[in-house]
Steps between C-alpha positions, in 0.01 A plus 500: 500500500672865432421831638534773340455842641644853470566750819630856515887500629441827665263289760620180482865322493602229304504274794158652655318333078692157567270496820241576375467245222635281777116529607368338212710221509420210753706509789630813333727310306665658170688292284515778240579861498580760240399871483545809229417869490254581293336882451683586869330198631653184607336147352585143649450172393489238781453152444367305828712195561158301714235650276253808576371557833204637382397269173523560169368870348574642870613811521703715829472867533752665758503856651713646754390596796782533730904548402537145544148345448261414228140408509393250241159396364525202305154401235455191409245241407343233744238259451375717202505877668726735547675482850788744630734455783672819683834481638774673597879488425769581674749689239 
């Protein structure tokens, strides 16, 4: 399964994306990762190494809420309707 996502380097760090696709990944688990700028943004590419933690067609938004935290809310499908899951990570 492969994330991809794109964050803005002026909130985020290199390090800060890697854990957040970490949170797509089960047992945040990355086997895969890869980024580029593109348009002043930054775009990864992770591959999960265990599969999606969320299921196929899942998707992660994160937003920063403190200098080193993230909230998350991830959508995804279960038993045919839309479910979502809030979190938060520690950046």
């Amino acid at each position: 399964m492969t994330v991809l996502e794109r964050y803005d380097p002026a909130g985020f760090s290199a390090a800060d994306a890697r854990k957040m696709a970490g949170v797509s990944c089960i047992d945040g688990a990355i086997g895969a990762y890869s980024e580029a700028s593109v348009d002043g943004q930054q775009v990864f590419r992770a591959t999960c190494a265990r599969g999606n933690a969320f299921g196929l067609g899942s998707g992660v938004n994160p937003e920063r809420k403190r200098p080193r935290a993230a909230s998350f809310t991830a959508v995804f499908s279960q038993n045919g309707s839309i479910a979502t899951q809030n979190g938060t990570l520690r950046l």
